[in-house]
C-alpha positions in Angstrom: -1.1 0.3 1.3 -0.6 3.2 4.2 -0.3 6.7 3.0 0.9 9.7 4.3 -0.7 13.4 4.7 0.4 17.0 5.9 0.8 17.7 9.4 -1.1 20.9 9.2 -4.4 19.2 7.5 -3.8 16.0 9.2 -7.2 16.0 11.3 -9.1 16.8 8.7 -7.8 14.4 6.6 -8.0 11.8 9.4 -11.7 13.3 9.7 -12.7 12.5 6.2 -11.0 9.2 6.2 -12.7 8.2 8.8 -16.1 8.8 7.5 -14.8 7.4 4.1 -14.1 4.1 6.2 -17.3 4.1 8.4 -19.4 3.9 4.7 -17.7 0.9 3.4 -18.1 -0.3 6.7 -21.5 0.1 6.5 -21.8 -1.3 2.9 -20.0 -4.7 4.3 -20.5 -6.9 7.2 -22.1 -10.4 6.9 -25.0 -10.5 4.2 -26.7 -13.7 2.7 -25.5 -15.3 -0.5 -24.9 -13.2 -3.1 -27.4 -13.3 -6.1 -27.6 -12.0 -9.5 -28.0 -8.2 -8.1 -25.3 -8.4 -6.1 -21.7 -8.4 -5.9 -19.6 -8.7 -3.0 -16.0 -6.6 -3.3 -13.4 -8.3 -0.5 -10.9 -5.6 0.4 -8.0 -4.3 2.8 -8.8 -2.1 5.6 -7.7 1.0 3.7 -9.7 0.6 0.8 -11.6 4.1 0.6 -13.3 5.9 -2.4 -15.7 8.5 -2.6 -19.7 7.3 -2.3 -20.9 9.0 -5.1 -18.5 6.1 -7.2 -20.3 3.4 -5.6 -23.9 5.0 -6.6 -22.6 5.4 -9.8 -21.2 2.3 -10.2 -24.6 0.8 -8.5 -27.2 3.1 -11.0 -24.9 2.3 -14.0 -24.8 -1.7 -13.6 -27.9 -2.7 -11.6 -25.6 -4.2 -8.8 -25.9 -3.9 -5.2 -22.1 -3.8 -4.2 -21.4 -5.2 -1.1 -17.5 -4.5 0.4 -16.6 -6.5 3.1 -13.1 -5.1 4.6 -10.6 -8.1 5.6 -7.7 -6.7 7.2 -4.6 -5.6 5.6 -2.4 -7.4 2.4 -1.3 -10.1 4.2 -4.5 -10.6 6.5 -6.5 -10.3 3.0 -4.6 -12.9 1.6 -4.8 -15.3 4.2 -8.4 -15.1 4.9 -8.9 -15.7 0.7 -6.9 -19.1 0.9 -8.5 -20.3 4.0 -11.9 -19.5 2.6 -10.9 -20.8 -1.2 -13.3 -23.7 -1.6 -16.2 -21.1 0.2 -14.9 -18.0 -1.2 -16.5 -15.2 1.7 -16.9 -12.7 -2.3 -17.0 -12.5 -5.7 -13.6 -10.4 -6.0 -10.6 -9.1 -4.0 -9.2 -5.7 -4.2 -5.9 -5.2 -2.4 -3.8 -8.3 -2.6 -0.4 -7.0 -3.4 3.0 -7.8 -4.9 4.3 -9.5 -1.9 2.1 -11.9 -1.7 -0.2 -12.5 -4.8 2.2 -15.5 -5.7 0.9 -17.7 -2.4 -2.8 -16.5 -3.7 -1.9 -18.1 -7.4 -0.4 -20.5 -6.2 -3.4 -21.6 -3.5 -5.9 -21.2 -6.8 -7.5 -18.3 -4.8 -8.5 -16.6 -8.5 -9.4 -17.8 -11.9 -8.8 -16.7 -15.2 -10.2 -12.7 -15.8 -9.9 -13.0 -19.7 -10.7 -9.1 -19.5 -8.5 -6.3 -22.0 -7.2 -3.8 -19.8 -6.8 -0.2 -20.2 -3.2 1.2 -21.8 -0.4 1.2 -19.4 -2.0 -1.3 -17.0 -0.1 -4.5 -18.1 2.8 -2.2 -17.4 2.5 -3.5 -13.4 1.3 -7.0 -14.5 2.7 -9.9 -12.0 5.6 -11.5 -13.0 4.7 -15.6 -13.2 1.1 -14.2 -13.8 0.9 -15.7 -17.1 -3.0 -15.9 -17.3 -3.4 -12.3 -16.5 -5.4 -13.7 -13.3 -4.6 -10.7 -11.5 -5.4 -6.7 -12.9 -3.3 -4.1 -11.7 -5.6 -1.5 -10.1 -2.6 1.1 -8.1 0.9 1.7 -7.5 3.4 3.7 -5.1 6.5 3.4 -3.7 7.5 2.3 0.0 10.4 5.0 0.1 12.3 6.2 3.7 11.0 9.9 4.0 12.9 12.4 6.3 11.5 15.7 7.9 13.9 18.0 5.8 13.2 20.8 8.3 14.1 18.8 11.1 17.9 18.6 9.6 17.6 22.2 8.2 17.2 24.1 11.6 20.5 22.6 13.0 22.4 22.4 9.6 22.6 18.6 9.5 22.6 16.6 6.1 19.9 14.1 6.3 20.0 10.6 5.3 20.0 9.3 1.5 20.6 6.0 1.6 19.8 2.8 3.3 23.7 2.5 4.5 23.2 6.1 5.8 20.5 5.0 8.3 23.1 2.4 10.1 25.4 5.4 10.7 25.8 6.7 13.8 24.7 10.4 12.6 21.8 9.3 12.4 21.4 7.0 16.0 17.9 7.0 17.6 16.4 9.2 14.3 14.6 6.0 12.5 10.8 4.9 13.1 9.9 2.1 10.6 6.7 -0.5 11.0 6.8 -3.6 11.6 7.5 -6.1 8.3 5.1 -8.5 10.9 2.3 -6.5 11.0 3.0 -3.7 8.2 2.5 -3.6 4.6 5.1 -1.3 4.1 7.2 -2.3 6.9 7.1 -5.6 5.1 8.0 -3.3 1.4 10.7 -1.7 3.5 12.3 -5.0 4.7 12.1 -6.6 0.9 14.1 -3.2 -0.1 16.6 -4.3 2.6 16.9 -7.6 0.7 16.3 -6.6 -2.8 20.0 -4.3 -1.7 21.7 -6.6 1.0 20.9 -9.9 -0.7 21.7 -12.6 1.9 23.9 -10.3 3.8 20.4 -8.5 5.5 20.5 -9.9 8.9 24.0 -8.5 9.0 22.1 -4.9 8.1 19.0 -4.7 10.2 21.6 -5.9 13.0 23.6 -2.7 12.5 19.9 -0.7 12.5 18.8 -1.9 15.6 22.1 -1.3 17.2 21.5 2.1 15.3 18.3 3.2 17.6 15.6 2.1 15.1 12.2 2.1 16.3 9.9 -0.9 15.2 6.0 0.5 15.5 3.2 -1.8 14.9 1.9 0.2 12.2 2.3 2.6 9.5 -0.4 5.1 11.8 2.1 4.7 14.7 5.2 5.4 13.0 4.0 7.8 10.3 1.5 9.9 12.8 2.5 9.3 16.0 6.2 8.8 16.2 7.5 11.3 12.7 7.9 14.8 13.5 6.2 15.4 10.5 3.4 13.4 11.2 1.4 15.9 12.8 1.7 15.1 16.7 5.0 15.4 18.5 7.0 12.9 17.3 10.9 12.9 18.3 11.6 11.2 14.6 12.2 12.6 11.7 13.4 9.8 9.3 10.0 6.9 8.4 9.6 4.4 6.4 6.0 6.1 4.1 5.6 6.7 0.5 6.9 8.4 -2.9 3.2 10.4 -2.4 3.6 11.5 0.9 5.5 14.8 0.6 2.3 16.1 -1.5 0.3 15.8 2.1 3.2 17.8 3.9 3.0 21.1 2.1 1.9 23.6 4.3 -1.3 25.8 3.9 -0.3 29.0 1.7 3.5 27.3 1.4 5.4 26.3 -2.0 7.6 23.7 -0.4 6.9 20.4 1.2 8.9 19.9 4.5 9.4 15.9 3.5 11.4 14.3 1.3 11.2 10.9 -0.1 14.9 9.4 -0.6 14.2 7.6 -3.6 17.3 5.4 -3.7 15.7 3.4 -0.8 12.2 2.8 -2.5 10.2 -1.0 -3.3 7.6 -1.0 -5.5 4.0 -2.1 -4.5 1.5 -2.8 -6.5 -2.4 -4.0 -5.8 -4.0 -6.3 -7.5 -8.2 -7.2 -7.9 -9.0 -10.5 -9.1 -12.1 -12.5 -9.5 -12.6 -15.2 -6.7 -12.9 -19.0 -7.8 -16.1 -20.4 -7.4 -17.6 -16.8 -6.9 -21.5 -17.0 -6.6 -21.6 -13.8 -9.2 -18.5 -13.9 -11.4 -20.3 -11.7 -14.1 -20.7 -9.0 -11.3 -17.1 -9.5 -10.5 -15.9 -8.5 -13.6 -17.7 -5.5 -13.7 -15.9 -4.4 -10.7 -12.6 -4.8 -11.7 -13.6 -3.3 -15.0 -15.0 -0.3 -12.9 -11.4 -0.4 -11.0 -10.1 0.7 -14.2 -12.1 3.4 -15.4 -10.6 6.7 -15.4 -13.3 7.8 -13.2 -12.0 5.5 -10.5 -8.3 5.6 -11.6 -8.7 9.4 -11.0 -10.0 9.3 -7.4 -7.2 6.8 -6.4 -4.4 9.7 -5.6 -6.5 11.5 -2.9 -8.5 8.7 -1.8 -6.4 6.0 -1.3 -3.0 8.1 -2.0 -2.0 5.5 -4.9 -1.0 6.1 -8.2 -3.4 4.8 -10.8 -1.9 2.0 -13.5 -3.8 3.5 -16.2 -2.5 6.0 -18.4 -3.2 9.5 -19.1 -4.9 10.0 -15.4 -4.4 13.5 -14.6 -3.0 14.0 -10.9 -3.7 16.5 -8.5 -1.4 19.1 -9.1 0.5 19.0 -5.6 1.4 15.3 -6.7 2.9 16.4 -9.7 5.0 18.8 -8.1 6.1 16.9 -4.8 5.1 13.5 -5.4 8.7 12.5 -7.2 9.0 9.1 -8.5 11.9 6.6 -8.1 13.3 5.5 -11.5 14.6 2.5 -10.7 12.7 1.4 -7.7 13.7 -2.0 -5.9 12.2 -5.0 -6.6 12.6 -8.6 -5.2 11.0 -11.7 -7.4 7.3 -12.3 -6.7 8.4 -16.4 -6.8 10.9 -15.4 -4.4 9.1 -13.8 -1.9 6.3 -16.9 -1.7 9.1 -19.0 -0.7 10.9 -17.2 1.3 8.6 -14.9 3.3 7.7 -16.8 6.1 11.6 -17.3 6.9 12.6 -13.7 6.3 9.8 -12.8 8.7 10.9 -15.1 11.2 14.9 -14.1 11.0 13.8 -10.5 11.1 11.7 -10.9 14.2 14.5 -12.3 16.3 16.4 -9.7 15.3 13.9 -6.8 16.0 13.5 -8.5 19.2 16.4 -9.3 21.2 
């Protein structure tokens, strides 16, 4: 997943991030086979929690862990079927609901037989009848809108997905691309979850609309929002249900975002052990450690998730501007396996004409 943060603290936060990132770097990277003291964590490029975590985890279970980053969702999920009958770990963090069926499917993981903490099977995968797959986080792709932007020359914003094909709102939309995007992909599976087949018909009337495909959730989020910190000329995005707890000014009471929540698709990420892992023991442990509430508690403002657990306490700016969708769209898991790689294609040509 991509999450927002505040335009005021955004270069600290990019700061801290960074250094977050440049650790699990350093903990990954090509190693020999793992052995009994080792275990090797395969994760998406955003994966980020604090260090003292890992030494815990690392005095606590006699493991060395190794985290090898592998791209984002999709790239993670590729490189684990390619690589299924030499797995390149032991487990995988950061598979999500979009495309954990092609990874079941392609045998990727075995059976976990682990009991997970309350409210976890909650955000269990559909067709996951094994449990292969734990639930480790959660949030919302949701279209935010700079609500300052439409406050200083008295315009209603957007609150739906119709609403951003209106002409009101021409040349106001930056979304990432479903190509290259987690949640540009979440956004386009909310398009289908509401359109059904008529979606084509849709992101025709967006484009015609002014919206602005950016390669990334970075790009659209910090560099094209006007709310994302720099001087961006856009002030509806496709982020998060969590990112108007990053946009609250220092000393303020109010967020200057908003997450329409009538617009939202669920994500969730998943941490499985590999087949044929050279240390399926260690593996376990992991995703066992994945759902402490240690780890469950450091999810919000490291990797600006929600934890699947229960009873986590969240930061108290989450609870106050971090509002959740009730009803969140959702398109079926089976569904998206076999359908992706058309959807993807269709959208392209129409994002690109």
């Amino acid at each position: 997943m991509r999450h927002a943060w505040s335009g005021v603290r955004a270069s600290a936060v990019v700061v801290a991030l960074a250094a977050v990132a440049s650790s699990c770097s350093a903990l990954g990277g090509s190693s020999e086979e793992a052995g009994d003291d080792e275990v090797v964590l395969v994760v998406h490029n955003s994966f980020a929690l604090p260090d003292e975590l890992i030494a815990d985890f690392e005095q606590d279970s006699g493991l060395t862990l190794t985290i090898r980053e592998s791209g984002d969702a999709g790239e993670l999920t590729n490189k684990l079927v390619l690589t299924k009958s030499d797995p390149i770990g032991d487990v995988a963090f950061g598979v999500d609901n979009a495309f954990a069926s092609r990874a079941l499917e392609e045998g990727v993981f075995e059976t976990n037989e682990a009991t997970w903490p309350a409210g976890v099977d909650a955000y269990a995968l559909d067709g996951d009848l094994d449990d292969v797959l734990a639930p480790v986080d959660n949030g919302n792709v949701c279209v935010n809108v700079d609500t300052t932007y439409f406050e200083e020359r008295g315009l209603q914003p957007p609150t739906s997905l119709a609403d951003l094909a209106d002409a009101r709102f021409k040349n106001l939309f930056v979304t990432p691309s479903a190509a290259t995007s987690s949640p540009g992909l979440a956004f386009l599976l909310a398009t289908i979850a509401q359109y059904g087949d008529e979606w084509p018909a849709y992101w025709d009337r967006l484009m015609a609309n002014g919206t602005r495909i950016a390669s990334s959730w970075t790009d659209a989020y910090q560099v094209d929002f006007t709310q994302g910190g720099g001087s961006g000329d856009r002030p509806v995005v496709t982020s998060y249900d969590s990112s108007p707890a990053f946009t609250v000014p220092e000393g303020g009471t109010e967020s200057t975002t908003a997450a329409l929540l009538d617009t939202c698709f669920l994500q969730v990420e998943y941490a499985g052990v590999l087949t044929g892992a050279a240390n399926p023991g260690g593996a376990r442990e992991v995703i066992e450690w994945l759902l402490s509430a240690e780890v469950q508690a450091a999810l919000p403002e490291s990797m600006y998730v929600f934890p699947t657990r229960d009873g986590v306490e969240l930061p108290a700016a989450w609870a106050s501007y971090a509002v959740r969708p009730t009803d969140p769209k959702t398109v079926d898991p089976a569904e998206i396996a076999g359908r992706r790689d058309a959807w993807l294609q269709e959208w392209t040509e129409i994002t690109t004409r």
